[in-house]
C-alpha positions in Angstrom: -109.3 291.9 157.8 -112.2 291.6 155.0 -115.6 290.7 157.1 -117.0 287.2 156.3 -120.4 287.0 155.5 -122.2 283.4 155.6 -124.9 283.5 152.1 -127.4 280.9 152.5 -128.9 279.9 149.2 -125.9 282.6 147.7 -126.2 280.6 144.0 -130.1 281.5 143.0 -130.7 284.7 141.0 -130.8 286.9 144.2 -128.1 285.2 146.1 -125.6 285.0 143.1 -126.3 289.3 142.6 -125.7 289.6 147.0 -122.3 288.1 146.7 -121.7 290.1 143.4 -122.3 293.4 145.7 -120.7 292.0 148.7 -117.6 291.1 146.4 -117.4 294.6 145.2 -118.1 296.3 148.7 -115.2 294.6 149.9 -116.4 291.7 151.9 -115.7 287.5 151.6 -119.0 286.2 150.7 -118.8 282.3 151.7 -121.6 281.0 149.8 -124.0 277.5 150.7 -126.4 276.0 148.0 -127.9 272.8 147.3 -128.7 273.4 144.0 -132.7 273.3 144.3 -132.6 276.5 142.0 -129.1 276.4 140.5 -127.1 274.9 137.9 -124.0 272.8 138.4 -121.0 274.7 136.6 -118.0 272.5 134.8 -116.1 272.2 138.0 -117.7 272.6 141.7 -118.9 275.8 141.5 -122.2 276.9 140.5 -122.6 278.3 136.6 -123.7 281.6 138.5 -121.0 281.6 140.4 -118.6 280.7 138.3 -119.4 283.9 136.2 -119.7 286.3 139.6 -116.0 285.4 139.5 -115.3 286.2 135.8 -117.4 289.9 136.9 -115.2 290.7 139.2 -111.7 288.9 139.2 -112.2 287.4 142.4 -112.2 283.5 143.5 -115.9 282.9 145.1 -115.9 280.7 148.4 -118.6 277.6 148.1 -119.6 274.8 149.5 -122.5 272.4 148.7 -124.9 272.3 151.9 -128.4 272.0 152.9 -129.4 274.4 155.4 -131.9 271.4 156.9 -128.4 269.8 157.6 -127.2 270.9 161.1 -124.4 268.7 161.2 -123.2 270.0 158.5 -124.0 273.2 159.4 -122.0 273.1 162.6 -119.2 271.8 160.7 -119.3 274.8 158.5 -119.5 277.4 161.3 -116.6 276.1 163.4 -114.3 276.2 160.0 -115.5 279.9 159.3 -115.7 282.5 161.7 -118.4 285.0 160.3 -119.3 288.0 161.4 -123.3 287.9 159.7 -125.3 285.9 157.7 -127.5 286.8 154.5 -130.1 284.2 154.9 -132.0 283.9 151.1 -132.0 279.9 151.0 -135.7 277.8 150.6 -138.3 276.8 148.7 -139.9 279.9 146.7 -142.6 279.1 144.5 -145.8 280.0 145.6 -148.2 277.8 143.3 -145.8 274.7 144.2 -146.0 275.9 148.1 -150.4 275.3 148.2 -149.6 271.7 146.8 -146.6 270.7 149.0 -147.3 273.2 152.1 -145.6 270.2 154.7 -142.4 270.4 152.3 -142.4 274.0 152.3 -142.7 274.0 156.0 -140.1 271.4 156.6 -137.6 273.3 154.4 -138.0 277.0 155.1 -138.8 276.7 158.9 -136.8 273.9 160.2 -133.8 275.3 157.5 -134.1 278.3 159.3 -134.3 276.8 162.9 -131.0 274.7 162.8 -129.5 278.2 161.0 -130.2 280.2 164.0 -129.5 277.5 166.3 -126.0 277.3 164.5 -125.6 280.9 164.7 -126.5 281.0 168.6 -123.6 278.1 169.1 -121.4 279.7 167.7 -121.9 283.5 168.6 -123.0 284.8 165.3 -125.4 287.2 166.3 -126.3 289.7 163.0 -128.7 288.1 160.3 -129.9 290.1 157.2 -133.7 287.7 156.4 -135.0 287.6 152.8 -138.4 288.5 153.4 -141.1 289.2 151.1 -144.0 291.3 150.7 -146.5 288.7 150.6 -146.4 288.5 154.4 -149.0 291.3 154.0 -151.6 289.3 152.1 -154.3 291.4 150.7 -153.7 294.8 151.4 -155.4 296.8 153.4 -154.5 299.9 152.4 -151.7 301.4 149.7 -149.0 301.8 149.4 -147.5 299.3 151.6 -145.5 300.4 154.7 -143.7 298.6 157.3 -146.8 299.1 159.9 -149.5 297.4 157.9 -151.0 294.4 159.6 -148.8 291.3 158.2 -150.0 287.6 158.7 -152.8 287.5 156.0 -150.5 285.2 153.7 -152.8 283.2 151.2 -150.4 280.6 150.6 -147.6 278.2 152.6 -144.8 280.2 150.9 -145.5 283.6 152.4 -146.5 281.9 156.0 -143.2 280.4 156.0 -141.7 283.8 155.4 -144.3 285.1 157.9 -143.1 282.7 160.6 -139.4 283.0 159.9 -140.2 287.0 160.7 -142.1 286.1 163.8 -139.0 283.5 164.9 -136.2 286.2 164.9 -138.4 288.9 166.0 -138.6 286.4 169.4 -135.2 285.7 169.5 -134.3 289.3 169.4 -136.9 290.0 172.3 -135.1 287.2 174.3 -131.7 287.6 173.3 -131.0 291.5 173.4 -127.1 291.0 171.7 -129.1 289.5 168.5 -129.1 292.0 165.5 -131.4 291.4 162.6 -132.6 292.9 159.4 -135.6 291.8 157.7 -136.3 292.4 154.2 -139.3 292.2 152.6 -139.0 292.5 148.8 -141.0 293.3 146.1 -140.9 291.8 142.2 -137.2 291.1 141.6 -136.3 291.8 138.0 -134.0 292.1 135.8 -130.1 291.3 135.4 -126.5 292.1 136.4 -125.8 294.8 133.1 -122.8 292.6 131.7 -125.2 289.9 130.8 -123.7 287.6 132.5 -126.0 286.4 135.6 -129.7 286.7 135.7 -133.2 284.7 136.5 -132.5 280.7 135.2 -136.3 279.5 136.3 -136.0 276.2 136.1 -138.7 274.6 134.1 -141.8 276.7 133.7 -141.2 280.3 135.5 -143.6 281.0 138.4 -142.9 285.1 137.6 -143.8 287.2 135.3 -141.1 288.7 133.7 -139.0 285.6 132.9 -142.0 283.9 131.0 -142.0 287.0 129.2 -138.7 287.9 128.3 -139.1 283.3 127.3 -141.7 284.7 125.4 -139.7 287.4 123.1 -136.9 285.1 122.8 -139.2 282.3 121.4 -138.8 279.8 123.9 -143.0 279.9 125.1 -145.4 280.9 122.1 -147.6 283.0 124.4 -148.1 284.6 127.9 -151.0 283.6 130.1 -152.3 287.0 131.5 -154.2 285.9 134.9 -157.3 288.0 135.0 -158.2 291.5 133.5 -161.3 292.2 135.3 -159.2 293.5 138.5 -160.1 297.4 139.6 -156.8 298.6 138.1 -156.3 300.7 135.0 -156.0 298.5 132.2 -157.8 295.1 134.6 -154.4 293.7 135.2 -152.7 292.7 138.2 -150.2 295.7 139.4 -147.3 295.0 141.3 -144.0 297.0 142.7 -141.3 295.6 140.2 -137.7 296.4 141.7 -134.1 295.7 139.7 -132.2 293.0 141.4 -128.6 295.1 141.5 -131.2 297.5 143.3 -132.0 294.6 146.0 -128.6 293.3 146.1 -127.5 296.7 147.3 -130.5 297.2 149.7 -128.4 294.1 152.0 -124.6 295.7 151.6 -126.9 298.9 153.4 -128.8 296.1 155.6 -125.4 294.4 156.6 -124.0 298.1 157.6 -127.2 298.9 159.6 -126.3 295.6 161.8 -123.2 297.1 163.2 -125.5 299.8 165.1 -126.5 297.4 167.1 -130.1 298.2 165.9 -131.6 295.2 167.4 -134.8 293.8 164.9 -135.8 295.9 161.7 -137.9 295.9 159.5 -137.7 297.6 155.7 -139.7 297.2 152.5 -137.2 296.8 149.3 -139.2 298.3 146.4 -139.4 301.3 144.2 -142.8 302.8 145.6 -144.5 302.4 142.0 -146.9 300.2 141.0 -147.1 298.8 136.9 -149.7 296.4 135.4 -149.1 293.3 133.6 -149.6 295.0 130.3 -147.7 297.6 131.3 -144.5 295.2 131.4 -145.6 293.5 128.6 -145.8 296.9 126.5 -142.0 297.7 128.4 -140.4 294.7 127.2 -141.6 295.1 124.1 -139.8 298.1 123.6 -136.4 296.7 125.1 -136.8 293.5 122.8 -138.2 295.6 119.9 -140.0 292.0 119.1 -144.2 291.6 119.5 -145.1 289.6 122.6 -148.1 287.8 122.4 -150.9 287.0 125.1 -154.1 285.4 126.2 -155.9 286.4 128.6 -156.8 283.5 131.2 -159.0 283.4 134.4 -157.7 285.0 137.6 -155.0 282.6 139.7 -156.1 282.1 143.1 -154.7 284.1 145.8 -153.4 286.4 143.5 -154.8 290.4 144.8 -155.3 293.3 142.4 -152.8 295.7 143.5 -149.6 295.5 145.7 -146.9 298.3 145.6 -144.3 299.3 148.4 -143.9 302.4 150.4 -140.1 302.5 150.6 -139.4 305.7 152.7 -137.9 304.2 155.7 -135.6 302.0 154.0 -134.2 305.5 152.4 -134.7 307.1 155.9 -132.8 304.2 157.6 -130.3 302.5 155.6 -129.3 305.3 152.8 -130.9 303.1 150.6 -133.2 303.7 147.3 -133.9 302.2 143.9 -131.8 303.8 141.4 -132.8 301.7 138.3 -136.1 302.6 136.5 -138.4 300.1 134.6 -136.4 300.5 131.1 -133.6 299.9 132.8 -134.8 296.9 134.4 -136.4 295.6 131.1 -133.2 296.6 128.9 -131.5 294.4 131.5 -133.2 291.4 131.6 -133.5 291.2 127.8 -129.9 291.2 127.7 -129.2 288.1 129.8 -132.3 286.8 128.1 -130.5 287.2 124.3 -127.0 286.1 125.8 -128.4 283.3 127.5 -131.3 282.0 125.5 -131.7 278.8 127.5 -130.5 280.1 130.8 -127.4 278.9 132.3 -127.6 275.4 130.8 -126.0 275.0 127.5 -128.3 272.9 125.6 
């Protein structure tokens, strides 16, 4: 019998590539969303969804929750009977996070409570956490490995990630059957190669890459560059850009590690290399062959100068690395970005 896995928040641009991977490694992906960043497809599926299914041939199981919904939530758990849960569900944007930090709270953290206290009823004991590197805040040193000091976050967002970390770690102490893999990622970019599912921002994007790739496709004029007076090479931000197939595959490995009973982990999902904003700008110029233009702006706050990933125990550990350079990556994205010049919505 095909393992069930539970994906929280399985319709967003990560979830939607997770239960692509988990499709084609053989498990049953049962997918929850609210539709805070997805679109509604023609029939009860989610557009992403809906073309996960036309990828691989295979019906996708969904059902419309809230994770802040524990009713609901128990409901769900005593019609299923999993054997993990991929937890990527909650709020995400950082900017939005320092304006609506009790919202952020209420929605990551409590989501996340009744999730684990859903789990604990019903003896689901394995969780694979989407973490992020911003738990590290500014770093101290580079590049980043697991053992840097975390808990410098300078916004709501990555605290809530940061206290979600510190929650299972506890439980795990406390409750030595519980299994857990956190994640922390780096920059997610790029797209599934057929095209077919990618980033859909909704609105302005908070990211990089999406206002760019907006940006070659004519949708935004120009791109704000934040800052060029860093200590980098060029004076633009540099950050650890990873290809989203890459991180989808990263939790098929996570969800494998679970089985060896490996009580609470910890791995950095990134490619080791660090590239500057102009540096993707000059990239995706060559995928789109098309000029992209910029302004430079002043710095955003909380934004640091440098951040990149030290990725060796993730390859140590899980068998895992980033296969997928940065043309890759860009060659991707500008792909679903041509295919789908206003996202998932048709107008």
């Amino acid at each position: 019998m095909a393992e069930k896995i539970l994906v929280t928040g399985g319709a967003g641009y990560i979830g939607s590539h997770c239960v692509l991977e988990l499709l084609e490694a053989g498990y049953v992906p049962v997918v929850i969303d609210n539709f805070h960043n997805a679109i509604r497809g023609s029939d009860a599926l989610p557009e992403s969804l809906r073309r996960v299914e036309q990828i691989v041939h295979r019906p996708v199981l969904f059902q419309e929750l809230d994770i802040t919904d524990g009713a609901a939530l128990q409901e769900l758990f005593r019609k299923h009977q999993f054997s993990a849960v991929l937890h990527l569900a909650g709020l995400k944007a950082v900017g939005e996070s320092v304006q609506k930090p009790l919202e952020y709270y209420r929605v990551n953290l409590t989501g996340t409570i009744r999730l684990l206290e859903t789990m604990q009823a019903h003896g689901v004991k394995n969780i694979v956490f989407s973490s992020s590197a911003t738990v590290y805040g500014d770093p101290k040193y580079l590049p980043l490995d697991e053992n840097h000091p975390v808990g410098g976050c300078t916004n709501p967002y990555g605290k809530s990630k940061f206290f979600i970390e510190e929650m299972i770690r506890d439980l795990c102490k406390a409750e030595r059957d519980w299994n857990a893999v956190l994640l922390r990622y780096f920059n997610p970019i790029g797209a599934h190669e057929s095209g077919m599912i990618g980033e859909d921002p909704q609105g302005i994007p908070n990211n990089l890459m999406p206002y760019v790739a907006q940006v070659a496709v004519g949708r935004r004029e120009f791109l704000s560059v934040f800052g060029n007076d860093y200590k980098t090479d060029d004076g633009t931000g540099v950050r650890d850009y990873i290809h989203v197939v890459d991180l989808a595959k990263g939790h098929v490995a996570a969800l494998k590690k679970l089985k060896e009973n490996c009580g609470c982990k910890i791995y950095n999902l990134g490619t080791g290399t660090g590239y500057s904003v102009l540096q993707m700008v000059q990239a995706m110029e060559k995928a789109s062959g098309r000029e992209i233009k910029y302004k430079v702006t002043a710095r955003r706050e909380g934004d640091v100068a440098s951040c990149y990933a030290d990725p060796a125990l993730a390859e140590r550990e899980l068998g895992w690395k980033a296969a997928f350079g940065l043309d890759k990556m860009c060659e991707d994205l500008w792909r679903w970005q041509l295919q789908n010049p206003t996202g998932f919505s048709k107008n």
